[in-house]
N, C-alpha and C positions, 0 to 999 in steps of 0.2 A: 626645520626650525633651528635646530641645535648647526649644523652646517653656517646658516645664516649668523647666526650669532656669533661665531668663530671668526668669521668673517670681517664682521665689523669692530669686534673688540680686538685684532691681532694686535693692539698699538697701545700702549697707554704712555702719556708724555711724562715727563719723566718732571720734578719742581727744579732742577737744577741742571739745565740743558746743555751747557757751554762746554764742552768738552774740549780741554787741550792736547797737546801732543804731551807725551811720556815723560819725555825730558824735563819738560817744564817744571819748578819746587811746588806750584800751584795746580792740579787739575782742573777745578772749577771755577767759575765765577764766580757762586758762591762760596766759597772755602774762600777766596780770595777777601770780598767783602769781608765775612765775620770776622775771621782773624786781624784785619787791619780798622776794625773799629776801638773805640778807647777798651782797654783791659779795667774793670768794674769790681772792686770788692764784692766774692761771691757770702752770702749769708746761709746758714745751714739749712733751710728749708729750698733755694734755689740750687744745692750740690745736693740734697737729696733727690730733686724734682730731675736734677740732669741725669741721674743714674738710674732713674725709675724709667726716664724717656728712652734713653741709651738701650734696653732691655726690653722696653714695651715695643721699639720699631721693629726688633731682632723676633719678637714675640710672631706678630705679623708676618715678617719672611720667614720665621719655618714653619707657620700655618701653611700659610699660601706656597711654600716650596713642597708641603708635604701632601697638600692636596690635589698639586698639580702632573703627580704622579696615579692620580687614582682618577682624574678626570683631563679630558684632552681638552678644554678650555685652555684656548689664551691667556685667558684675564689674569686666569692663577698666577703665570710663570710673570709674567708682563709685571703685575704689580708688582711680585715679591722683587722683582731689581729696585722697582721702586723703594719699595721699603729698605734695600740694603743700601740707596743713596742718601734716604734719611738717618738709618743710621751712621753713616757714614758725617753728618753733619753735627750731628750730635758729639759725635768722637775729636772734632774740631773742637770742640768746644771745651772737652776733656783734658785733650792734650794743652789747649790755651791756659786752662788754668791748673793745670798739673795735677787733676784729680786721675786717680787709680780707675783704669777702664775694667766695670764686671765681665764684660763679653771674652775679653782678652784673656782671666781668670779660668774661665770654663773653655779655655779655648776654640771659640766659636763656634763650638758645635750644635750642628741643630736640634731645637729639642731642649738643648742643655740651659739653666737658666741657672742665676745666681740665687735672685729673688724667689722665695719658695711660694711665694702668690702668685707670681707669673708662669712659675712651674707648674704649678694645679688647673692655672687656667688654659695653657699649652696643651695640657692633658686631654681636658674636658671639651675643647673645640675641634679637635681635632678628630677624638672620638664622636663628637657632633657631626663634623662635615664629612667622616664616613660613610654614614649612611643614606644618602642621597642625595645627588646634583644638587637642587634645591636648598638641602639643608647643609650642602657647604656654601652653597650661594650667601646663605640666612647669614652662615657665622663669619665672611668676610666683610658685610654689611654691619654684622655687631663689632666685628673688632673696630671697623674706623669711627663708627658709633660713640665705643668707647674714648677712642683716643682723641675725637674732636674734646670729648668732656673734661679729657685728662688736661690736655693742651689748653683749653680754657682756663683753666681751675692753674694751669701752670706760669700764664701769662699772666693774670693778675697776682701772683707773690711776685713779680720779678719788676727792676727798672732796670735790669741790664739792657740795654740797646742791643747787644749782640746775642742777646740769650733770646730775645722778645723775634729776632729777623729769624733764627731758627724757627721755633716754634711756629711762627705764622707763616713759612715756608712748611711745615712738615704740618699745619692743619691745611691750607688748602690742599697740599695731596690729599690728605685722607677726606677732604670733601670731592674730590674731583674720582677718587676710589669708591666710595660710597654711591656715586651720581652710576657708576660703572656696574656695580654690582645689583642695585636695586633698578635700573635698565631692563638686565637679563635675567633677571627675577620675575620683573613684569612683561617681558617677551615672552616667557615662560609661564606663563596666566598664573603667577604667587606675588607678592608682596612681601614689604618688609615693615614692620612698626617698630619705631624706635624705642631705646629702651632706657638710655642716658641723655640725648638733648632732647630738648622739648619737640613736641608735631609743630610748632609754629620754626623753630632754626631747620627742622628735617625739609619741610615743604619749601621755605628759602634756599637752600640748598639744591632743590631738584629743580626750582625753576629758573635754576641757571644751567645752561649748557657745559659748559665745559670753563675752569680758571687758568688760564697761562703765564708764563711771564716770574720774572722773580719779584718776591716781595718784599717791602719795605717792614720796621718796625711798627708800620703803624695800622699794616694787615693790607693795605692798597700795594699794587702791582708800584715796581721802583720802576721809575725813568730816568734816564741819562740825562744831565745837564749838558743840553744844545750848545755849549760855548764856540765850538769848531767849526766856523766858517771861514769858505775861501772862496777866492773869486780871482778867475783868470783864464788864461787860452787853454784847450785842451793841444796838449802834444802828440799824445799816444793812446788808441783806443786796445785792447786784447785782452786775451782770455790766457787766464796763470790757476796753478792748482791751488786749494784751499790750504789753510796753515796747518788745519785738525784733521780732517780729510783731504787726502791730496790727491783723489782719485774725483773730485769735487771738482769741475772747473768754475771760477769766477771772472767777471768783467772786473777789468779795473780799469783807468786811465789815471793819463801823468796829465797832473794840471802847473801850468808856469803860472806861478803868482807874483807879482815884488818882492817876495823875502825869498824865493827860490823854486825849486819843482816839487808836488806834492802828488804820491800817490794813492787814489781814491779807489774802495771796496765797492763795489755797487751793488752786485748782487749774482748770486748762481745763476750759468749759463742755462741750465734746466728751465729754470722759470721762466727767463726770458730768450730765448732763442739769438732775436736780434734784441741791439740797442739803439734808439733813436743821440748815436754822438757820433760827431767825429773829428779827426785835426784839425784845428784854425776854428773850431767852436768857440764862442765867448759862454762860458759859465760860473755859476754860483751855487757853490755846495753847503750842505746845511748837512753836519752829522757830529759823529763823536771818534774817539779814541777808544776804545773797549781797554779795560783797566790790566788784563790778563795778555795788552801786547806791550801797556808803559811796563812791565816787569818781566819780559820776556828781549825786550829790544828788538819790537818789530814796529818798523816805522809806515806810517802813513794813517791814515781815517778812513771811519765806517760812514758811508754814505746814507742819509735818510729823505734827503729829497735833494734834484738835482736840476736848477734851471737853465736851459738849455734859450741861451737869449738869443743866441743866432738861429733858431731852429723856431723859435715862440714857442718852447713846448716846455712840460714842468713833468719829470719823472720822480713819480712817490715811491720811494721804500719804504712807508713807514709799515708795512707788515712786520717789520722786525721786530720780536720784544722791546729790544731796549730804546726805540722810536716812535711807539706808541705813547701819543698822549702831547707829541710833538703839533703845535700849532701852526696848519695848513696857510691860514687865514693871510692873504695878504702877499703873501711869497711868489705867486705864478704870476708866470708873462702870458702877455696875449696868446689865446691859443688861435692858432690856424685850421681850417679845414679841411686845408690836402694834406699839415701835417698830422690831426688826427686820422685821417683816413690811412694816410699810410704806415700808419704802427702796426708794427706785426704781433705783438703782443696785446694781452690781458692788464691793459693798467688802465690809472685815474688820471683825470686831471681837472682844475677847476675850471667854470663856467659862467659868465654871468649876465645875466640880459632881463627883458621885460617881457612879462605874460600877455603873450595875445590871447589866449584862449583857454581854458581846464577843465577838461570834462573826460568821463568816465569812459575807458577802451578794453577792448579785449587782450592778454598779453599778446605777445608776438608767438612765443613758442605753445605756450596753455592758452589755447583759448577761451576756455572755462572760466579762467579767471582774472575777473574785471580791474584792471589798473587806470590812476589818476594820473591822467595824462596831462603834460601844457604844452603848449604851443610857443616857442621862445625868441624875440627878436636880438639877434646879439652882432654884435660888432662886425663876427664873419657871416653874416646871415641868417635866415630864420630855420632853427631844429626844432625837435621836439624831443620832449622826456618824458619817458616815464619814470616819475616819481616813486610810486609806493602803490602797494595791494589795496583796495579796498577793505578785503577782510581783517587788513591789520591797522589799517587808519578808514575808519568810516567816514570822517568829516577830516577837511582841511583846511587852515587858512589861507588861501591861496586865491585872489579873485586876477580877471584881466589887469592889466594897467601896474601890477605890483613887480617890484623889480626881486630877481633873485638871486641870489649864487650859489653853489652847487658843487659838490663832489661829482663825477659821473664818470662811465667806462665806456666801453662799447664791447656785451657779452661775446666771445669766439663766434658759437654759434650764428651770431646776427651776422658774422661777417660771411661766412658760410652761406647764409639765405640772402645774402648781399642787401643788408637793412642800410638803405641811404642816408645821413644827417638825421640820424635818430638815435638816442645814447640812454642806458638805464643811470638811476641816481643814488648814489652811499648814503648821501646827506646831502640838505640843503639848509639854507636860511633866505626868508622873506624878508629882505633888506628894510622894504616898505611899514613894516608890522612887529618886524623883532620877533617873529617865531621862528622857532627850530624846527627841523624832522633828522633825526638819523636812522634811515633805513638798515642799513647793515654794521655790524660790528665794527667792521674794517672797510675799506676798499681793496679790490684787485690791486 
């Protein structure tokens, strides 16, 4: 059990992912943002708030640094980075407005606290999570506990814009920590009962799987303004090493536009093996500038979706954090059937056609379980989809004759047991009725 567990938590994502190269004056995307939002008269309750926070993230890494010496759990070491990139954001925030950093005072040491309340409490949770797996489990679960309350209670004194994008960066960790630690609580047949937010924000909390992405002030995941589009011949298709990892390879291509040649990021060779481009393509790219290359002087755009009009086919990257949220709707070209067929990769693309038929199938791999099938008449011919689980949509609006459109992939596997014109669905919309379904998160 304890094995298993190890296993699955070896990773916790981190609120502030975008790491740069060394050199750079900037490390993260976040430090990036806050710093270059308006500088705000701070008022004495939001520079005491900053230095309680400053102390309490620090409080959390030398818990969790110090109990990960007495248990071989991942989570422990895993988060406490965590916690030292929160504090680390906090310290942004210090240096912004020239307030005197405590951590710096007691020279970082762990253990070592300014504040003699956080010191007591340092003490006592630690001497808590001592004495059994479980009951360090309990006190990582109470610190984020705490600190979702504190974070509350912190963002409502503040209208700083930049003080409010910390904070709800450093509360979705500690909910996304929390989801973590009360997991492997209950893998571990114990639980956790909160002790600072209510059982109704605990329970919302755990019925979310996991939060990603960076946040905005206004506690929603920020997206990139899609202003960066081009459209022109591809010249050059190849794989070049990453700016932050350079042992990373990525696709890129040189696109000729009218105002000159533009080089486009597409995405890690890992994930996609091959790419559906090549020279003498006509395309149209839909993405952005990432803000941490207009200050480094690295030129070209981040790709988030790319239509490939000589090819009919529409390659999504909107997995990306900062492309999520990007509207699909409308952008693709005809897809083809032999060029979906012969993609070698795991991706999406849209679909849209009229329901000949809807009725209840076994999946392809589980046969156990019953998937809403339709039956699709479309421009390249008639497929089929499977929509969605029964057990997760008992009823659909979906009859014969209604027209659809569709996110959909075609799973690896299927191609393995070589599944003909048959493709699973992300999302769809009943063109005819105005209803939605979004099966999955994301698409491939």
């Amino acid at each position: 059990m304890v094995k298993k567990a190890l296993v699955l938590l070896s990773a916790v994502v981190l609120c502030f992912p975008f790491e740069l190269n060394a050199k750079m004056p900037v490390k993260t995307y976040g430090e990036y943002y806050v710093q270059n939002l308006p500088k705000q008269k701070l008022n004495k309750s939001e520079i005491s708030d900053l230095l309680y926070m400053r102390e309490e993230e620090k409080l959390a890494r030398d818990v969790y640094l110090t109990l990960s010496k007495v248990y071989p759990l991942p989570v422990f070491r895993n988060i406490s980075r965590s916690e030292e990139q929160h504090m680390k954001m906090v310290k942004v925030l210090l240096d912004k407005y020239g307030i005197p950093d405590p951590v710096a005072e007691t020279g970082n040491r762990v253990g070592v606290f300014k504040n003699k309340k956080l010191q007591e409490l340092y003490n006592k949770l630690v001497e808590q999570g001592r004495s059994s797996l479980i009951a360090a489990l309990k006190v990582g679960a109470t610190i984020e506990d705490l600190d979702i309350k504190d974070l509350e209670e912190a963002i409502s004194k503040t209208d700083n814009e930049d003080v409010e994008v910390v904070y709800q960066n450093l509360m979705k960790g500690s909910r996304n920590h929390m989801r973590a630690f009360v997991r492997l609580l209950r893998r571990f047949g114990s639980d956790y009962t909160p002790q600072y937010i209510s059982t109704e924000e605990f329970q919302r909390i755990l019925s979310v799987k996991h939060e990603a992405g960076f946040y905005g002030s206004s506690g929603k995941p920020y997206v990139a303004d899609f202003t960066e589009v081009v459209e022109g011949k591809v010249l050059k298709v190849e794989k070049v090493p990453g700016f932050g990892r350079r042992k990373v390879m990525w696709w890129t291509v040189d696109v000729k536009t009218g105002n000159g040649t533009v080089k486009v990021w597409l995405v890690p060779v890992w994930r996609y093996p091959s790419i559906n481009l090549r020279p003498g393509d006509e395309v149209k790219v839909t993405g952005f500038v990432p803000p941490y290359w207009q200050i480094s002087g690295i030129e070209g755009m981040m790709a988030c979706l790319v239509e490939n009009k000589s090819a009919g086919a529409l390659i999504d990257f909107t997995f990306k954090p900062p492309c999520r949220g990007i509207n699909v709707k409308g952008t693709a070209v005809a897809q083809k059937n032999k060029t979906l067929a012969s993609s070698g990769n795991r991706r999406s693309w849209t679909l849209t056609g009229k329901v000949v038929s809807i009725s209840q199938q076994p999946g392809v791999g589980r046969k156990n379980v019953t998937w809403w099938v339709a039956d699709l008449e479309t421009p390249q011919g008639n497929v089929k989809v499977y929509l969605a689980p029964t057990f997760r949509f008992p009823s659909i609006d979906v009859s014969p004759g209604d027209s659809l459109q569709l996110m959909v992939f075609t799973p690896p596997r299927w191609r393995v047991l070589n599944v003909q014109n048959t493709y699973m669905a992300c999302y769809f919309k009943n063109l005819s009725k105005g209803s939605e379904y979004r099966i999955r998160r994301r698409c491939p």
